[in-house]
Structures are given as structure tokens and as C-alpha cells.
C-alpha positions as CSV (number, residue, x, y, z in Angstrom):
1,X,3.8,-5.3,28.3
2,X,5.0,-5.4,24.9
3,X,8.7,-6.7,25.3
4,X,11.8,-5.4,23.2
5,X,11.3,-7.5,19.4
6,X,14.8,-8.6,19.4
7,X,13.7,-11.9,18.3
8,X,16.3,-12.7,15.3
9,X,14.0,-14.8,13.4
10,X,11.1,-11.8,13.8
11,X,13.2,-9.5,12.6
12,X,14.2,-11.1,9.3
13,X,10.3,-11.8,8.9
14,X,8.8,-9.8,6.2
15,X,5.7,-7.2,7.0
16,X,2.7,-9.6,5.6
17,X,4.3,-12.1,7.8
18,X,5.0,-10.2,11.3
19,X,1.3,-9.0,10.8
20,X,-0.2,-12.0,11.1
21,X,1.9,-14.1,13.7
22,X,4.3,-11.4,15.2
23,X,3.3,-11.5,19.5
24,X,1.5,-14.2,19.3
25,X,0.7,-15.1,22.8
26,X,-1.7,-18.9,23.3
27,X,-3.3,-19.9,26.0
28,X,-3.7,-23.6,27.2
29,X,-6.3,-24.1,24.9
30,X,-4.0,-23.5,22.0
31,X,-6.6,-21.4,19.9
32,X,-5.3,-20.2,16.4
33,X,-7.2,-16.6,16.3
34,X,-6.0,-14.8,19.5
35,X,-8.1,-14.6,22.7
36,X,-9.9,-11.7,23.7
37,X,-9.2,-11.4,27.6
38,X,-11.7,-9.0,28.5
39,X,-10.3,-8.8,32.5
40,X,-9.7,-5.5,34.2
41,X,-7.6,-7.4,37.3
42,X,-5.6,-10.6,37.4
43,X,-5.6,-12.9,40.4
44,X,-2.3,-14.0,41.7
45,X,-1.7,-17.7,43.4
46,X,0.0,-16.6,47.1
47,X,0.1,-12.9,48.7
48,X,3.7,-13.5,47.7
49,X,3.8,-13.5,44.0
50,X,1.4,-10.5,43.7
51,X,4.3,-8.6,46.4
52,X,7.0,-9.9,43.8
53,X,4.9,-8.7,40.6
54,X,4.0,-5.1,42.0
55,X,8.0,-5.0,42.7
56,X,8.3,-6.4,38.9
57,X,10.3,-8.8,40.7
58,X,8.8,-11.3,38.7
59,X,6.7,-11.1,34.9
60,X,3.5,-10.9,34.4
61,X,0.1,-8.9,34.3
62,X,-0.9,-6.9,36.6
63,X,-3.8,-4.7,36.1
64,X,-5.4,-4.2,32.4
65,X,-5.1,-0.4,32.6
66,X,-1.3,-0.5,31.8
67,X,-1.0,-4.5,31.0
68,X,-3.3,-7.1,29.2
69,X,-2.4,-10.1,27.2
70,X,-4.4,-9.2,24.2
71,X,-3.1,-5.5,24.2
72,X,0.5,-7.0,24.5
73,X,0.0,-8.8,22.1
74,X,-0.9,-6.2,19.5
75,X,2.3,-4.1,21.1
76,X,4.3,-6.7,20.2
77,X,2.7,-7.4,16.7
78,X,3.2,-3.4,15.4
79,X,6.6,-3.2,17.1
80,X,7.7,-6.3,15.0
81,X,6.2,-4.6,11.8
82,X,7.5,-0.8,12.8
83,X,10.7,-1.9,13.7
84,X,10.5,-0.5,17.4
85,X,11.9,-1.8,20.8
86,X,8.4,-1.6,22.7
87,X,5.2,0.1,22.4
88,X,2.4,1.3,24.5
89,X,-1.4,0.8,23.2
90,X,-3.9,3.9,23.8
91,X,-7.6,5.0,23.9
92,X,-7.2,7.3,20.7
93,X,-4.6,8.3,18.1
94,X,-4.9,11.9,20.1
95,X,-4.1,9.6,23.5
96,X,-0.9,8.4,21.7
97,X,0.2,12.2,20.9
98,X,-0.5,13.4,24.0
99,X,1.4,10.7,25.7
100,X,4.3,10.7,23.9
101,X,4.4,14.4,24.4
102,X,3.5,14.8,27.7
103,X,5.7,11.5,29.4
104,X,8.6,14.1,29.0
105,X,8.3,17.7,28.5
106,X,8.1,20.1,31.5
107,X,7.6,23.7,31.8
108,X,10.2,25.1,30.3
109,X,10.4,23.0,27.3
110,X,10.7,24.3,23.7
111,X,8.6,22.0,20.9
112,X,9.1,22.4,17.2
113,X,6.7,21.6,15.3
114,X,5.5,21.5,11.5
115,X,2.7,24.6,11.0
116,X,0.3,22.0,8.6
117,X,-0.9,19.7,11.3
118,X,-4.2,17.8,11.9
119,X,-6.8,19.9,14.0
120,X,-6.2,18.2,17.0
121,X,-2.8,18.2,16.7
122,X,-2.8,21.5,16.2
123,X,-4.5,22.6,18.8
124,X,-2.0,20.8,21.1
125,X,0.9,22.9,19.7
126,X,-1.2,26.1,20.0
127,X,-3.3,26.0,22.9
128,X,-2.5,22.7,25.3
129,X,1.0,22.9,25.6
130,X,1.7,26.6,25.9
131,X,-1.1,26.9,28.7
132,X,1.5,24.1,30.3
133,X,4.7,26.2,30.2
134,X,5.5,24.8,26.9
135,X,6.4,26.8,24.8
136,X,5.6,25.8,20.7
137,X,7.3,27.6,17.6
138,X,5.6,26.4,14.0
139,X,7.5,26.3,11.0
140,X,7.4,25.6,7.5
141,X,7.9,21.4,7.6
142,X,9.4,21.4,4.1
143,X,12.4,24.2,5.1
144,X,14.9,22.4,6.9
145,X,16.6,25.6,7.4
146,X,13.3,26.9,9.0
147,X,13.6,23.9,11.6
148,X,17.3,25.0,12.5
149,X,16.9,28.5,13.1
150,X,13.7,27.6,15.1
151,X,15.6,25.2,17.6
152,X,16.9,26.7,21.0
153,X,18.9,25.2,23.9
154,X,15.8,24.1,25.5
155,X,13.9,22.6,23.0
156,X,13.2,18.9,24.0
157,X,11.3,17.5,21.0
158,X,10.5,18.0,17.2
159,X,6.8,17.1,15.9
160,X,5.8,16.8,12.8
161,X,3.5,14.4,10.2
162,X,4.5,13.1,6.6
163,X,2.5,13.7,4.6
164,X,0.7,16.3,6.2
165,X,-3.4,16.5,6.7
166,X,-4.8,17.4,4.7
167,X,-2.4,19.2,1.9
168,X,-0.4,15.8,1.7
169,X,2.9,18.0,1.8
170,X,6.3,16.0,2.6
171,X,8.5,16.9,5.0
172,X,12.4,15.4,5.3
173,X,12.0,12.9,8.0
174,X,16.3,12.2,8.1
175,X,16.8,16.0,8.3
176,X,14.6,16.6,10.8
177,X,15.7,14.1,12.7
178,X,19.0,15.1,12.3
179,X,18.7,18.1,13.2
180,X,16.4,17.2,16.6
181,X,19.2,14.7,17.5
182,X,22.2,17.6,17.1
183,X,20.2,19.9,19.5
184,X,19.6,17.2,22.1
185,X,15.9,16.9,21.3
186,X,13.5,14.0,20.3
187,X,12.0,13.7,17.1
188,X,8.6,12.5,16.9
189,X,6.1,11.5,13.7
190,X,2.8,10.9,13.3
191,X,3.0,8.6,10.9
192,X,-0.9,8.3,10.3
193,X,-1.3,8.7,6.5
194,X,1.8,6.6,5.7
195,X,0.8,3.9,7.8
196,X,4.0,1.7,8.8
197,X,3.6,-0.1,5.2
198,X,4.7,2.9,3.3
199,X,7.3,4.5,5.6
200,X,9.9,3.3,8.2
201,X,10.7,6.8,9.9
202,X,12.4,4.7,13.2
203,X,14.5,3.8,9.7
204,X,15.2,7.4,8.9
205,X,15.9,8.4,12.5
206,X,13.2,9.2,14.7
207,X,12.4,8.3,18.0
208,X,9.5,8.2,18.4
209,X,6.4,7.2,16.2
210,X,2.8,7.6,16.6
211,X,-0.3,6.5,15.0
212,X,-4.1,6.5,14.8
213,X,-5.3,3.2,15.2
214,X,-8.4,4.1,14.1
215,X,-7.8,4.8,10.6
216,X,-5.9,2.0,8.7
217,X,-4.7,0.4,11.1
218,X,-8.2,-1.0,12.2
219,X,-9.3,0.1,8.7
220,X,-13.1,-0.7,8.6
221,X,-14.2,2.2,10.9
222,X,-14.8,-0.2,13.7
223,X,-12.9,1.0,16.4
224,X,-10.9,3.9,18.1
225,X,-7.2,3.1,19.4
226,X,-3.9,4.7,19.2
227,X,0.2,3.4,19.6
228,X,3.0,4.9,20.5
229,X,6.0,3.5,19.5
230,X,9.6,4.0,20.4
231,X,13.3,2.2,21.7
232,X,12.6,-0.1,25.0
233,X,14.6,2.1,26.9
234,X,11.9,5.2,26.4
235,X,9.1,3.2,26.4
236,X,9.8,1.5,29.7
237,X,12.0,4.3,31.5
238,X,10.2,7.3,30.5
239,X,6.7,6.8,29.2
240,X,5.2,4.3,30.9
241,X,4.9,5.5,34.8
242,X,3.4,8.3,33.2
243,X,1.0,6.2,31.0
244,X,0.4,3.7,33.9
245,X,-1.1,6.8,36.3
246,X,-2.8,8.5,33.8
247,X,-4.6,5.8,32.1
248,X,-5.1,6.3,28.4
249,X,-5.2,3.0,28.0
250,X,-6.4,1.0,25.0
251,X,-9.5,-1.7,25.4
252,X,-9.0,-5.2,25.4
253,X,-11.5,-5.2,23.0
254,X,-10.4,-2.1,20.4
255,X,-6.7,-4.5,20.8
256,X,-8.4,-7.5,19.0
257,X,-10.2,-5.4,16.5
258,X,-6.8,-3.4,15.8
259,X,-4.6,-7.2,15.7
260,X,-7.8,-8.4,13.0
261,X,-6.6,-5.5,11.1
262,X,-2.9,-5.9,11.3
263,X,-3.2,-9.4,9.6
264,X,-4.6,-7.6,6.2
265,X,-3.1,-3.9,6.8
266,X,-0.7,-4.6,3.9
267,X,-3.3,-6.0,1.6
268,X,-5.5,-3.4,2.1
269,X,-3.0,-0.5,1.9
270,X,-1.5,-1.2,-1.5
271,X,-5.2,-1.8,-2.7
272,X,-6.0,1.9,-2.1
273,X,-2.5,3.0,-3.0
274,X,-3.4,1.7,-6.6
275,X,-6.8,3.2,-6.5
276,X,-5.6,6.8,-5.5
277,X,-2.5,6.6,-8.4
278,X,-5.3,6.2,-10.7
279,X,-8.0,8.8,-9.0
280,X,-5.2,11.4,-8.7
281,X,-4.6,11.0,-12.4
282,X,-7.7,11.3,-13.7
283,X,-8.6,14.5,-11.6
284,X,-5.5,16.0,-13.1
285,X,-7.1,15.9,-16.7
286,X,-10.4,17.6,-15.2
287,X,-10.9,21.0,-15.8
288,X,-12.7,21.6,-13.0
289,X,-10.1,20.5,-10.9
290,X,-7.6,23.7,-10.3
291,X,-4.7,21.5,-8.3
292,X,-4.1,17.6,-7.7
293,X,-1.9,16.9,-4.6
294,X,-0.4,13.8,-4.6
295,X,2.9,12.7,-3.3
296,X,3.0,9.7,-5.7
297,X,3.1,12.2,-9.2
298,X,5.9,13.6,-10.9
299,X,4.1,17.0,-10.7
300,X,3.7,16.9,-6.9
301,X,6.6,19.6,-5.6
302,X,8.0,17.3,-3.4
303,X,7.8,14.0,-5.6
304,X,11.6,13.3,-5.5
305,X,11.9,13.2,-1.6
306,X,8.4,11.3,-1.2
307,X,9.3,8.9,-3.1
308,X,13.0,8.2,-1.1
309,X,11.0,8.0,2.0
310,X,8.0,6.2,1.0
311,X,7.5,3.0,-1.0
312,X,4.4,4.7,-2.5
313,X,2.2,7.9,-3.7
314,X,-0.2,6.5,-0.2
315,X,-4.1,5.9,-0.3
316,X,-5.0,9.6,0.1
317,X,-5.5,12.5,-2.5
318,X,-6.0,16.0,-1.8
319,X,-7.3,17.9,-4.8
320,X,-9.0,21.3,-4.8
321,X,-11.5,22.0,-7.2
322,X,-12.9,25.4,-8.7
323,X,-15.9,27.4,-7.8
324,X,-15.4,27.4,-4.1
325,X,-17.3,26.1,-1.2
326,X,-20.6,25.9,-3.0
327,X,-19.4,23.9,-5.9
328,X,-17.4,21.8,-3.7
329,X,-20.9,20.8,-1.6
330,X,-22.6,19.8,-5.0
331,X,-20.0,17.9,-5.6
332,X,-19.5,16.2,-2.0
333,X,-23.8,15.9,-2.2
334,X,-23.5,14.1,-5.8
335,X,-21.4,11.8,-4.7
336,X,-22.8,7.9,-4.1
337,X,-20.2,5.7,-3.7
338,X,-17.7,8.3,-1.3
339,X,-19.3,8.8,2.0
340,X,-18.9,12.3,3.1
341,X,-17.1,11.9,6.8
342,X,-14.3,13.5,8.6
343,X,-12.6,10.0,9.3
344,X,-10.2,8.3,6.7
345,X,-8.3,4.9,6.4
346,X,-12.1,2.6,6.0
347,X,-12.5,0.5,3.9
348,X,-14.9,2.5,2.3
349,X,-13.9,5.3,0.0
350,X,-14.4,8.6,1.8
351,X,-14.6,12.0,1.2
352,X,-13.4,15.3,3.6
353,X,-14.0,19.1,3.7
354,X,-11.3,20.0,5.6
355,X,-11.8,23.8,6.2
356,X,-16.0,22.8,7.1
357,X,-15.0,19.5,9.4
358,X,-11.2,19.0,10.6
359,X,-9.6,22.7,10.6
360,X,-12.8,24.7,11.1
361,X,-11.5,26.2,14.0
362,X,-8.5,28.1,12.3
363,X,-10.8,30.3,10.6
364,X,-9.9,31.7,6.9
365,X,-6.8,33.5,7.8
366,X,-5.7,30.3,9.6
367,X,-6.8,28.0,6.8
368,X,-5.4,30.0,3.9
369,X,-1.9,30.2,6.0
370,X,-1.7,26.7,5.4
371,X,-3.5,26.2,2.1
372,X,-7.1,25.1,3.1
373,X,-9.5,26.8,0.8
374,X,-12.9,26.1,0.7
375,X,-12.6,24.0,-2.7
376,X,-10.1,21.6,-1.0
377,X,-10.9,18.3,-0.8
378,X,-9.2,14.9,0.7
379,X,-9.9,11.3,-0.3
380,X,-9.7,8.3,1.4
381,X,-9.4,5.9,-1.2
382,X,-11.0,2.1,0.4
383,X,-11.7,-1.4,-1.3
384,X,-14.2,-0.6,-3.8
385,X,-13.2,-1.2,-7.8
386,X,-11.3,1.5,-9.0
387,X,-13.2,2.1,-12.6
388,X,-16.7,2.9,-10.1
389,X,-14.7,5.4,-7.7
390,X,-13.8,7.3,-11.2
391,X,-17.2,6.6,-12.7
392,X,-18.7,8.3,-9.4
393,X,-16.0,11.1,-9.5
394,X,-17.0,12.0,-12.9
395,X,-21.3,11.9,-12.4
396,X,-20.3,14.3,-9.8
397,X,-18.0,16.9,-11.4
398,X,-20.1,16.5,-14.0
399,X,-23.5,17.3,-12.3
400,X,-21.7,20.9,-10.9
């Protein structure tokens, strides 16, 4: 289990630096790239010590659904760099929502939430959680004063990502979380398109984070895998018997793929941060293009608080281009270099159609609610050289 990074010298480590040797657990052998244990049970040396561990009398691993040296070790590693008292490793980035979510609420329970929400997540707002007694209210993220009048004396928690999927809209981590924490509620951020490179929200206030492995994180499209991350006493006290018995756990395997990609997360990240500033840009000039969203430009609404809560514009761009959907497909079809794909975070550059792929489901009226039209379009913005992203962006516009 990922212990509480209270380490003094961890803490004063720098991100590049926790990312490579934060949790670092060796074995006798002393090998320098951390061992995979692929073991689903651990053998104990008398009847007695295994009594004492299943007591938690004693340390030590027990059984690899809830504990595993590797997983632990990238707990430990992504606590160091988030800034969080422990951490819990899962299946999926939707297995870390869920979790977080479900360790705590009842029926009964009020959640506020942000309307502009990944699919999945929103269907968790809208369909999972109300069929559990939960009730869900949706408001407009950006209107703090929305979030007040929305909470009641039973709402538990406050859900919400920055910036959103797929219009890239900010919403005021601190003054959520404010307000969660003067109504007795938990605050809790996916934090997915940020990654923990560009935004600290444990920093801001929240208290609980959540991620997608899968995307950045692991950032090659290898592997799926989730975190939830939060203060020792929550991770220990309230999520984990409920993680423990209902097993979303993460793979010993996916944890070694996901600690691979910690060690260059930072690299990579401000790689496609540069690439996006200048993508974003040049779509702006294109007459073709009808809107550029991009937290990182002056001309982005919400530029001002982005840039307080974020150390950069990120490595997505949402743009939306005229003509509609059948434009937007010859576009999407031109394409050589951008790989058409629902996924994002690879280290290949990608290209989405959300109201298609990800937010199908809502249907028009849905989509148009929360400004999905068909010309919308996000970008994942990967490794390649930034001059042939703009030189394939251009063949294709141009070929419309």
C-alpha cells in the first residue's frame, strides 16, 4: 500500500526528479529499473505472521488485488509528484471515478457536478448514481454562483474536470473547493487533461484527485490504468475496504508500464504543450476554422484564470471548423500524420469527433447544451515535429 509521502527530502524533490526515483522499492538483487512482481498471493514464513498481517498487526503484502510491490510502488511515485498523502491504483480511469465516488456516498446523497463532463463521466452523474439514490444536480462549471445555489444540506461531494472534454472550458478549482468545503462536502477533480504537470488542484484545495492512467500518464497507448489520489486519512479510512472488496484493481503489469511513463511524463508533456501553443495559433488564422479553444490564448474566455491555475495552455486543442459534419470527415479522412481515435494523451498526435465517438449518446439537443457541434474537433497533440503536424493540418483544410 502506498504509504503517506511525508518523506522531507521527497518533498523538496522537484517533479522530473520524484518521477523517476519517488517509491522506489529494491529487492535483494538490487536491480536499477523496478521489478515487475507478477504474483496474485504472497506466502507468509509461520501461520503466525500471516494471523498478524490479516490483523495489519504487522506490514506487508497480502494479496495483489488491494496490495503489490510494483503497484505500491507507482502509488507512492504519483503521490510524491501530486502532492497526496496515499493513493489507490485502478483497472481504468472510469474505475478510479467510480471509486472515489462510490467509497462514500449513500442513498441519500446530493452530488454537484460540472454539466461539460466526459461521456463516461457523464453518464455516472445521469444515470448510475441517480438509479443508486443519489441524487445529481449539473451546473454551469464556470458560474461559481451556479455551484452555490446548487448545494443543499445533503450534498456530500462536488465533481468536476479542468479543462473540461472536450470544449477545454476552465472551471475555478479554489472556488469550488471552497465552496464544497463550507457545505461539508468533498471536492473531487479529474484532473485528466492537465495531467499533475500542469495543475496542482490538492494545491488549490481539493480532496480528492483522479486520473486516467491511460492517457498521459502511460502516454504511448500501451496500457489501461487509473489513480485515485487523496489525504492518507481518506485513502486508508474510507476508500480502501471499499476498494479491497470490490476489486478494481490495477495489474501488476499496467503499474510498470504506468511507473515507465512517470519517469518521462514531464518531458513529454511540455513537448506537446509547445506543439498545441503553435497548432492553436495557426488554426486561428484559418478561415475555415469558425472557433479555436485553447486555454493557453489571450482570446480564450477564461485565459486569465487558466493561466493562475495551470502552468500552461496543456497538450489539447479543441477547434470547430465550418461546414459541419461532412466537412469535418474530409478533413479527419485527409489527415496522415493525426490518427483518427477516441483516445488522447499518445504519443502520437490524435484527432477526436466528439459528438460521433465520446458524447454520441447525448444526442443533438444534449450536445448543443454543452457546445458539441458536429464541426467540433479535439487534438491530442504527441511527439511528432511541430512544422509536420501544421504542414498536415494545412493539406487537409486545404483538400475540403
Amino acid at each position: 500500500m502506498a504509504k503517506d509521502n511525508s518523506n522531507p527530502q521527497r518533498k523538496n524533490w522537484q517533479p522530473a526528479t520524484a518521477m523517476v526515483h519517488g517509491g522506489t522499492i529494491r529487492s535483494q538483487f538490487g536491480e536499477m529499473s523496478e521489478a515487475m512482481f507478477l504474483t496474485s498471493g504472497y506466502a507468509y514464513d509461520s501461520a503466525e505472521q500471516a494471523e498478524a498481517r490479516f490483523k495489519g498487526d504487522t506490514e506487508g503484502f497480502v494479496y495483489t488485488r488491494y496490495s503489490n510491490p510494483t503497484i505500491a510502488m507507482f502509488e507512492e511515485r504519483i503521490c510524491a509528484l501530486e502532492g497526496a498523502g496515499a493513493a489507490r491504483a485502478t483497472a481504468t480511469g472510469m474505475a478510479a471515478v467510480t471509486t472515489a465516488l462510490l467509497s462514500f456516498l449513500k442513498a441519500g446523497d446530493h452530488v454537484v457536478s460540472g454539466r461539460v463532463l466526459f461521456g463516461s463521466n457523464l453518464y455516472i452523474m445521469e444515470n448510475i448514481l441517480p438509479r443508486l439514490g443519489i441524487e445529481t444536480t449539473l451546473v454551469d462549471g464556470k458560474d461559481l454562483d451556479a455551484w452555490a445555489a446548487a448545494m443543499r444540506p445533503n450534498t456530500r461531494a462536488c465533481f468536476f474536470e479542468t479543462p473540461t472534454n472536450p470544449s477545454l472550458e476552465i472551471v475555478d478549482v479554489e472556488g469550488v473547493c471552497n465552496i464544497a468545503r463550507d457545505a461539508g462536502a468533498l471536492s473531487i477533480i479529474d484532473n485528466v487533461f492537465a495531467t499533475p504537470i500542469l495543475q496542482k488542484p490538492m494545491e488549490l484545495g481539493a480532496d480528492i484527485v483522479v486520473y486516467s492512467a491511460t492517457k498521459h500518464i502511460d502516454g504511448q497507448g500501451r496500457c489501461l490504468g487509473g489513480v485515485v489520489l487523496s489525504s492518507q486519512e481518506f485513502i486508508e479510512d474510507t476508500l480502501h475496504d471499499f476498494f479491497k472488496h470490490t476489486g478494481p484493481s490495477m495489474s501488476p503489469f499496467n503499474a510498470w508500464v504506468m511507473l515507465k511513463g512517470l519517469e518521462t511524463l514531464s518531458l513529454r508533456v511540455k513537448h506537446s504543450c509547445a506543439s498545441a501553443e503553435v497548432v492553436a495559433d495557426f488554426l486561428a488564422e484559418r478561415s475555415e476554422v469558425a472557433h479555436v479553444f485553447y486555454p493557453g490564448r489571450k482570446d480564450h474566455p477564461q485565459h486569465d484564470l487558466a493561466m493562475r491555475q495551470m502552468s500552461a495552455g496543456g497538450p489539447l486543442v479543441s477547434f470547430e471548423l465550418k461546414g459541419g459534419k461532412e466537412a469535418t470527415f474530409k478533413f479527419m479522412n485527409t489527415l496522415e500524420i493525426f490518427k483518427i481515435t477516441n483516445n488522447l494523451g499518445d504519443a502520437k498526435s490524435l484527432v477526436t469527433h466528439p459528438a460521433t465517438t465520446t458524447h454520441q449518446r447525448l444526442g443533438p439537443e444534449g450536445r448543443a447544451a454543452i457546445g458539441i457541434g458536429d464541426g467540433l474537433l479535439r487534438l491530442s497533440l504527441g511527439l511528432e515535429d511541430a512544422g509536420d503536424l501544421l504542414a498536415d493540418i494545412e493539406q487537409a483544410i486545404s483538400a475540403m
